[in-house]
C-alpha positions in Angstrom: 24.8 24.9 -85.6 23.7 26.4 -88.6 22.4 30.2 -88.5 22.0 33.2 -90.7 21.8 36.8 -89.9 18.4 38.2 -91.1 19.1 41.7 -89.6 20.9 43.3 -86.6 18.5 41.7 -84.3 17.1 38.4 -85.8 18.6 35.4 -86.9 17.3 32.3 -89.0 17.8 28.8 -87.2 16.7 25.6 -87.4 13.4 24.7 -85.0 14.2 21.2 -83.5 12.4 19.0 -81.5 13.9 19.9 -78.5 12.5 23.0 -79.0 9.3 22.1 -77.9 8.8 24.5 -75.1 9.9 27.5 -76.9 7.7 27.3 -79.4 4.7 26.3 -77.3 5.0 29.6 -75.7 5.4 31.3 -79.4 2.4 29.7 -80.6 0.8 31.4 -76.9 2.1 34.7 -78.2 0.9 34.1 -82.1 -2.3 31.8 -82.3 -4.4 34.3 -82.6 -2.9 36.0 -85.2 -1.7 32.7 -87.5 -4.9 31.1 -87.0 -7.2 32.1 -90.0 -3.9 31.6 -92.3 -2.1 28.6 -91.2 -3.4 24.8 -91.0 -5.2 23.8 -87.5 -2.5 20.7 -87.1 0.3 23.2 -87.1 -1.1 26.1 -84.7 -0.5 23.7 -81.5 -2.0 24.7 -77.9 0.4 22.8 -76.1 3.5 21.8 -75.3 3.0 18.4 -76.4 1.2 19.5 -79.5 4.2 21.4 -80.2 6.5 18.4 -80.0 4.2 16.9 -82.2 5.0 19.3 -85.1 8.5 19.5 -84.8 8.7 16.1 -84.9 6.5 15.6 -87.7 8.6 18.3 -89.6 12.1 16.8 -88.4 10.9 13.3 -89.5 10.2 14.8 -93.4 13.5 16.4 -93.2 15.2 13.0 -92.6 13.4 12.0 -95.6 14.5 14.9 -97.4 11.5 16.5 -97.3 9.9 19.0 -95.4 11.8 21.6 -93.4 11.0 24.6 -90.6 13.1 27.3 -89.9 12.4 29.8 -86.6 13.1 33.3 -87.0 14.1 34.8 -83.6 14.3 38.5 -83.1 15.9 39.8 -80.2 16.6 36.7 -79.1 12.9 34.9 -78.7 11.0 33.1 -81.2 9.0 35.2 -83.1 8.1 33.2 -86.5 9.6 31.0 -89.1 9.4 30.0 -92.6 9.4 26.5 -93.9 9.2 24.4 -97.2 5.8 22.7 -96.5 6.9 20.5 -99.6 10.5 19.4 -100.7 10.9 17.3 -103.4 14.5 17.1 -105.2 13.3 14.7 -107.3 10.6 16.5 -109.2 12.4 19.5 -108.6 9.8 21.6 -106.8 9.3 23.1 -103.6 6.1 24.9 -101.2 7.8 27.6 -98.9 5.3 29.0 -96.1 5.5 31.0 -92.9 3.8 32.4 -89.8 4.6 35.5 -87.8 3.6 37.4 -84.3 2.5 40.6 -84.6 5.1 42.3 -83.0 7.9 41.3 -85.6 5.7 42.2 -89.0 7.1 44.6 -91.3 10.7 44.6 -90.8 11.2 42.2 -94.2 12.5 39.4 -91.6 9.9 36.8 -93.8 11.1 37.9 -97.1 14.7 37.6 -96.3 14.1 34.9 -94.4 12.3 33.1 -96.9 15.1 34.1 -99.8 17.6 32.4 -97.9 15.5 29.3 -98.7 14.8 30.1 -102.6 18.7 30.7 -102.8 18.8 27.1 -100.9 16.6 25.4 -102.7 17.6 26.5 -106.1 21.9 27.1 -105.5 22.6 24.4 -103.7 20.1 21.9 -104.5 19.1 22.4 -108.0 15.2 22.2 -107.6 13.7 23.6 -110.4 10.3 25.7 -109.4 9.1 27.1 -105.8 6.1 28.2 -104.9 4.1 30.1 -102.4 0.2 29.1 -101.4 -1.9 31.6 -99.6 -5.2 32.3 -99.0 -6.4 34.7 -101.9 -7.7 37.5 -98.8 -3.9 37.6 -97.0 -2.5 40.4 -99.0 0.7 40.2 -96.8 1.2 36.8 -97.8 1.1 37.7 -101.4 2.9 40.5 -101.2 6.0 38.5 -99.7 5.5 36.3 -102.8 5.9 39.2 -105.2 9.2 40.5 -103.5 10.6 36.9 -104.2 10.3 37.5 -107.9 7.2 35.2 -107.6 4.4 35.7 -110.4 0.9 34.7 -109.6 -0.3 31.2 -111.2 -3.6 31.2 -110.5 -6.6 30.7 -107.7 -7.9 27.5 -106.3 -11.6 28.6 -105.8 -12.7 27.5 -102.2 -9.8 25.3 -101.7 -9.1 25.5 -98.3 -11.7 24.5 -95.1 -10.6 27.2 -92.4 -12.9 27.9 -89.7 -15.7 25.8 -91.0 -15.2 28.0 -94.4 -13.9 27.5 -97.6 -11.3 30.1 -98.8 -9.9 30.9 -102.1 -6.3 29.7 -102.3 -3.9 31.7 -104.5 -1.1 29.7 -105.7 2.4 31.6 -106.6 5.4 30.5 -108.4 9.1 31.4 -109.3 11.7 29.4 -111.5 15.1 28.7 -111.0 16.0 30.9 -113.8 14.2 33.8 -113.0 15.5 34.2 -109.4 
């Protein structure tokens, strides 16, 4: 099974299917927090709706497509990153995450989330990646600019969340620059 070391105590897997459980009891632990920053379909109140979105996400990756990534810390699920989009033949990718509270500010996104730039761009030659936020999550944008990521622009009130629209920042880095 593949896994990376992020640091001493957290590690970068894959989250399967089978995983249902484990993450239904993460998303217990995070909703609250993810909620105003994530889509509804993917912040799952059950174990069944958790199935739902690893299988929806293992199904893409078959495709060669979509792809999530858990990051546990201490040994429990405590986030993830992902490519919402993955497309080799345009040569672009989306990369996203979510997070509890508890494991914020120890950098496990950002390195978590270089692992899959290095991916994306070493291994499979994409060209571009990008990283799409809500323009009021600073610590969203600030993971963009660690990854060398320059901001592109802002979708004004792109995004319905919470019966609102938000403004939607879109960042960007190239193959070269990383």
């Amino acid at each position: 099974m593949f896994s990376a070391v992020l640091t001493a105590r957290a590690q970068l897997r894959p989250l399967e299917v089978w995983q249902a459980q484990e993450f239904a009891d993460h998303m217990d632990r995070a909703r609250g927090h993810i909620r105003p920053w994530v889509g509804p379909a993917f912040v799952t109140d059950t174990v069944d709706g958790a199935r739902a979105t690893l299988a929806r996400y293992a199904e893409q990756a078959a495709r060669d497509g979509a792809r999530l990534f858990g990051i546990w810390l201490d040994g429990q699920l405590a986030g993830g990153v992902m490519f919402v989009e993955f497309s080799a033949a345009a040569g672009v990718c989306e990369l996203g995450c979510w997070l509890e509270p508890g494991a914020e500010g120890q950098g496990l996104v950002t390195s978590a989330a270089g692992l899959l730039l290095d991916w994306a761009f070493g291994v499979r030659g994409l060209h571009r990646a990008e990283w799409r936020c809500r323009s009021d999550n600073d610590r969203s944008g600030a993971v963009a600019r660690r990854l060398g990521m320059r901001l592109g622009g802002v979708l004004r009130e792109a995004w319905l969340n919470g019966g609102t629209y938000h403004d939607k920042k879109i960042w960007a880095v190239l193959a070269a620059q990383r």
